[in-house]
C-alpha positions in Angstrom: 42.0 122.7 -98.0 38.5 121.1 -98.1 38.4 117.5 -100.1 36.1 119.1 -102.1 38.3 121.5 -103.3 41.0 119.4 -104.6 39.4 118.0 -107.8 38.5 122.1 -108.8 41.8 123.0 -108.0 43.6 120.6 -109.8 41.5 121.1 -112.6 42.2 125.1 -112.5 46.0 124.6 -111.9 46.3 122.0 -114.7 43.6 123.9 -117.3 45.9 127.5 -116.5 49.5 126.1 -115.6 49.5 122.4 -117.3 50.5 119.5 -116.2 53.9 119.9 -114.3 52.2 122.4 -112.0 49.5 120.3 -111.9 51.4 117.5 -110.5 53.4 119.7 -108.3 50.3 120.2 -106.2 49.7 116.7 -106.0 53.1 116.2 -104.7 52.3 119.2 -102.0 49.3 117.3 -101.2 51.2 114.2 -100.8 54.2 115.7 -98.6 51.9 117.1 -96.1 52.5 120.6 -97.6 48.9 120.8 -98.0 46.6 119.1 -96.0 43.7 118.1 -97.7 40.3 118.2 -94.7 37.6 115.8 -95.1 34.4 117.8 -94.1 33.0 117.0 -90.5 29.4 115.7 -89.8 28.6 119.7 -88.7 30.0 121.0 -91.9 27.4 119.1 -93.9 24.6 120.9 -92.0 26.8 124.2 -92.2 27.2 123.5 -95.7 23.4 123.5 -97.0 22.9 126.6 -94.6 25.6 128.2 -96.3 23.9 127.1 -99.8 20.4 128.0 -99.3 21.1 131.7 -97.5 23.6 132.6 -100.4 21.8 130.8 -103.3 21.3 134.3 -105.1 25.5 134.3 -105.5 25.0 131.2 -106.1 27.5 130.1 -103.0 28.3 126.2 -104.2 28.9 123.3 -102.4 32.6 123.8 -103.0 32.9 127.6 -101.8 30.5 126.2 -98.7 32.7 123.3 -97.7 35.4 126.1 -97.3 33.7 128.3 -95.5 32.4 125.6 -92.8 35.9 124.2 -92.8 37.1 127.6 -91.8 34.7 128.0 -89.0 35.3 125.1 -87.6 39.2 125.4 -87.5 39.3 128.7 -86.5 41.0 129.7 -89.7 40.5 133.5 -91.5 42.0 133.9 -94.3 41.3 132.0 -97.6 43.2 131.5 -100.9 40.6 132.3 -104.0 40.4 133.6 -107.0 36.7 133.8 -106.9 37.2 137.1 -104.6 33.4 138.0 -105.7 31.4 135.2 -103.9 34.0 135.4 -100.3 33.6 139.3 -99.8 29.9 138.7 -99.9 30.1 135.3 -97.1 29.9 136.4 -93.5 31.5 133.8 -91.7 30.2 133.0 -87.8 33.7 132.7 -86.3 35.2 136.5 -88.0 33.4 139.8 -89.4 34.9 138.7 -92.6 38.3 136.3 -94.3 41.2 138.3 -95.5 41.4 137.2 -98.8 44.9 135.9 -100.9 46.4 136.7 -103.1 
């Protein structure tokens, strides 16, 4: 999971589920049941190419830093709930992510 995600994911978890669950994904963060990735220098770049060519959606630097993080592990599917703006996103490395859940 991108850096960047963490703050918008704790925030969903905690605004949806409270704060037990909230704290639960802290502690998966913590035990190395998540890993949280800080972006690369090349997912920057990635990242505002990602930005400007989907800035009709608009893409975000949030759903970008995923995407770039993606690409450059190799990685295909991603866990959203924002299904809308990842069907659209035609990643370099795959024709498209299978999305979860």
């Amino acid at each position: 999971m991108p850096t960047l995600v963490v703050t918008e994911v704790a925030y969903l978890v905690a605004n949806r589920l409270g704060p037990d669950a909230e704290a639960r994904f802290l502690g998966d963060l913590a035990s190395g049941n998540l890993i949280a990735e800080s972006p690369a220098p090349q997912d920057w770049l990635r990242m505002a190419e990602l930005v400007s060519r989907y800035r009709d959606l608009p893409l975000g630097t949030v759903d970008a830093s995923v995407v770039a993080a993606c690409e450059r592990l190799g990685i295909t599917e991603v866990a959203t709930l924002d299904h809308r703006h990842f069907m659209i996103v035609r990643p370099t490395h795959v024709e498209a992510f299978s999305l979860l859940p």
